[in-house]
N, C-alpha and C positions, 0 to 999 in steps of 0.2 A: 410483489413481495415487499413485506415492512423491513428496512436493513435494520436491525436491532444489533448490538454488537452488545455482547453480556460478557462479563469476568469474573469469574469465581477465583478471589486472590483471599480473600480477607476472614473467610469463616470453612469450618467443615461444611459439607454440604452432600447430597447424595442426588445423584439423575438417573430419570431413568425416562421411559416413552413408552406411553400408551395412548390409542388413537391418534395419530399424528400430531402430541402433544409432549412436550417437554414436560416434566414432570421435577419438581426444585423440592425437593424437603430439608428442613433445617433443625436443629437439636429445640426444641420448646418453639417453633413457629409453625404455621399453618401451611399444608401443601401448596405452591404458586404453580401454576400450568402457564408455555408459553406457546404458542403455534410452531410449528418448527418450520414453517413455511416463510415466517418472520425471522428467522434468526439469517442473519447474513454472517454473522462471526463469533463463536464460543471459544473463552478466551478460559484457560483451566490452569492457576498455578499455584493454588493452595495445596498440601502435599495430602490432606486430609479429605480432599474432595474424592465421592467415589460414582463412577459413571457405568454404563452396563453396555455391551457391544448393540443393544438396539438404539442408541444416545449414537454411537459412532455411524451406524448404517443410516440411521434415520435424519442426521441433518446434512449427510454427503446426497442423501437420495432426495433431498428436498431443495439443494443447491446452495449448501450452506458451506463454511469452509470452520474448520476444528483445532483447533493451535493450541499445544503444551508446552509449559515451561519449566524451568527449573528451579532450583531452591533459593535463588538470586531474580525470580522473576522475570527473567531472561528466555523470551520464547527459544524453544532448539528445535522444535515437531509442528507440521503442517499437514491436517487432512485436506483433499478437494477433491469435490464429484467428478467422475470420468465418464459420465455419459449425459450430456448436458446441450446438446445440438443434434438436430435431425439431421445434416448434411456435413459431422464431424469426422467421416474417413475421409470422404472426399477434401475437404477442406485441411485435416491431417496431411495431405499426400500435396496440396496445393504448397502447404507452408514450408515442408521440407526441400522443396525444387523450388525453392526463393531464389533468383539469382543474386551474385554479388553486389551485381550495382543498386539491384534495387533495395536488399539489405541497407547498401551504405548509404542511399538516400535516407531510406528512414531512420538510420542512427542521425543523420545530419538533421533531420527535421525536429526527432525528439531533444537534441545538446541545445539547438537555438528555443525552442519552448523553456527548457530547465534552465538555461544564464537568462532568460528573459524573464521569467519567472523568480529567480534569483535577483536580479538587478529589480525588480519591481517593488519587491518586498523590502530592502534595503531602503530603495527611494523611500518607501514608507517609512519606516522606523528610524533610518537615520538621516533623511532628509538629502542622501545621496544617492546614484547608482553605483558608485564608483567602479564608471565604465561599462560596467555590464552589459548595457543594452545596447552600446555602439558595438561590443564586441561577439554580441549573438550575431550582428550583421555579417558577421567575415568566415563564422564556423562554414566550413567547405561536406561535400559527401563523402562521408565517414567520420570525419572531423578530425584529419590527417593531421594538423595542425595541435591538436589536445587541446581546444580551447576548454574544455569540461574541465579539464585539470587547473588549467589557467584562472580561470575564473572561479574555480573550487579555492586557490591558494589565494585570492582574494575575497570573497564571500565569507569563511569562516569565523577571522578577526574582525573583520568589519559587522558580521550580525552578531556577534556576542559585546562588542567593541575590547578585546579582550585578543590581545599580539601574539601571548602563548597559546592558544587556545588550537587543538588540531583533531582534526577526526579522528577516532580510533573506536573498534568494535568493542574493546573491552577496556574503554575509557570508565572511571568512577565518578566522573564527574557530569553534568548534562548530554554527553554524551550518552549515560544510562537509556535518558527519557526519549532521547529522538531513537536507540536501537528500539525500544518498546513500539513507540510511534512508527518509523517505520514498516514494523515484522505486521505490526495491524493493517498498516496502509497495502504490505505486498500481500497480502492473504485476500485483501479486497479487492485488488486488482487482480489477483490469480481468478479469483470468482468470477470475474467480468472475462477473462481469456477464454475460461472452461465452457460458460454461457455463448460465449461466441463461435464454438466449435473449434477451436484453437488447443493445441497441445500447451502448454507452461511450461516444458522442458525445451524447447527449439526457439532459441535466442534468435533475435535479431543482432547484437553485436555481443552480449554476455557468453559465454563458451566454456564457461568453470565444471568442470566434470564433478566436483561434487557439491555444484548446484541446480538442485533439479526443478528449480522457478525461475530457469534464466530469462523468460521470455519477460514472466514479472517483474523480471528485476528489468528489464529494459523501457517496461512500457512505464512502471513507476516511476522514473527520473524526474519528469515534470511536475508531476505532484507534489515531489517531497516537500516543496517551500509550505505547504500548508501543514507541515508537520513541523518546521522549523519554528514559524511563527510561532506558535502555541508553544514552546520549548523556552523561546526568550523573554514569553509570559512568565512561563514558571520559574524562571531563573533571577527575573525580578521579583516577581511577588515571596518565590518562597528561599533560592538563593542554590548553585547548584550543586551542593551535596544534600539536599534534599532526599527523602526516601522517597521511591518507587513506589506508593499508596494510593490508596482510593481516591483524594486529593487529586493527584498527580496524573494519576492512570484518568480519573473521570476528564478532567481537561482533556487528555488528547483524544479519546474516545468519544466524548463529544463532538470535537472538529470533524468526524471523521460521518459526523449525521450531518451537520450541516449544508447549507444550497450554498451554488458559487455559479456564476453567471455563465452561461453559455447559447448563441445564437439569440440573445437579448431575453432571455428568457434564466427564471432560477433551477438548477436542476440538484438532484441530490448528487454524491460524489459516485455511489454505484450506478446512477444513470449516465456521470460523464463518463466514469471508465470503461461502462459497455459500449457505449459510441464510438470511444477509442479503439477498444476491442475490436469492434462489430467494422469499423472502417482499417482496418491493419487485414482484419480479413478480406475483406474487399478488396484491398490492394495486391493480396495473395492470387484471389481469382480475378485478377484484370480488371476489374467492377472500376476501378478509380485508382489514383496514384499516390494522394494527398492522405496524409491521418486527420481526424476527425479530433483538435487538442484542447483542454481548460486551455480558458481565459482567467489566470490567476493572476 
């Protein structure tokens, strides 16, 4: 599969499918057909865009994942395929009889990938870890200690270089770009759970009842830094009350095609997060203990 990640933000436009083909028409443009076998992500948040229930069946049955947003650009809706693994009851019934310990192993493996990953990217742009990567070393199973917090409340001001600066979901300022960035990154990584025969609603440490991609929200912590990055691009180049545009959106949706190194070799990001996937599951059915994580 070609991961294609498309966004209808910027114009009217109409979809539909025929022969396993995306179908794009546009007021004075010529029809564009896309494979739907290519589409890893359709991103819909123009209000004028109109799409037909075979758009919805057709790229969830082709392993694709469908994300709508709102009149602020702000994803709020997430489609993903539910039949996507040949051995996904079994593997179903393996992930829900996870035990505790082994859960908080692997919250403990994912917090030290994500401050190590966060301290990496720092080192890079600001010529500092500031601590970061001595303090992945101490996170324990579970991470009883909150080092994710910890290192969250240093991380922030330090990659923006900006003291006020605090995360917040419905922040107006760069925090805009990274919810957009991330809702693409968790849709990506939902794809890669689904592919691997994994439910997206049975967290490993996430447990919010009305989030039904806890598993995604767990396996994506590591990644985020590649969302980051691309953020503090935009914030210098265009400054961050910047609008939420083609500009804007094309940067991070690009990162998100990108190769990043793994087992010395380049891989694309939906090939690392099935890895990921595809080794969480294995640690479900006894196969191995270890996840499978970017080297970011």
């Amino acid at each position: 599969m070609t991961d294609r990640v498309i966004d209808f933000s910027d114009e009217p436009a109409k979809l539909s499918v025929r022969n396993y083909l995306l179908i794009v028409e546009k007021n004075g443009e010529e029809k564009i057909t896309i494979p739907l076998n290519e589409i890893a992500v359709l991103v819909v948040s123009h209000p004028q865009v109109i799409y037909t229930q075979s758009v919805l069946a057709g790229i969830a049955s082709a392993g694709g994942t469908f994300i709508t947003c709102d009149d602020k650009h702000v994803p709020v809706g997430m489609l993903l395929p539910i039949d996507a693994h040949f051995s996904q009851v079994e593997r179903f019934a393996k992930q829900a009889q996870a035990s505790e310990p082994t859960r908080k192993r692997l919250w403990q493996q994912l917090i030290i990938a994500k401050i190590e990953a966060q301290g990496n990217l720092l080192k890079e742009i600001r010529d500092d870890d500031f601590g970061l990567l001595e303090m992945a070393k101490k996170v324990k199973s579970g991470d009883t200690d909150n080092f994710e917090g910890q290192a969250s409340r240093i991380y922030w001001p330090a990659l923006f270089d900006d003291r006020t600066f605090t995360r917040e979901r419905y922040g107006n300022d760069q925090n805009r770009f990274l919810n957009y960035g991330y809702t693409v990154l968790r849709a990506t990584v939902a794809r890669g759970i689904c592919a691997s025969g994994l439910h997206p609603s049975l967290g490993i440490h996430h447990h919010n009842k009305y989030d039904t991609f806890c598993l995604a929200s767990d396996l994506m912590e590591p990644f985020r830094p590649i969302i980051d990055k691309v953020v503090v691009n935009i914030v210098d180049e265009y400054g961050k009350d910047a609008p939420v545009d083609k500009e804007t959106k094309g940067a991070l949706l690009s990162v998100l095609l990108g190769r990043f190194p793994l087992d010395g070799d380049q891989r694309t990001l939906f090939e690392i997060v099935s890895r990921t996937a595809s080794s969480l599951a294995q640690v479900f059915t006894g196969e191995r203990k270890d996840l499978v994580l970017p080297e970011i």
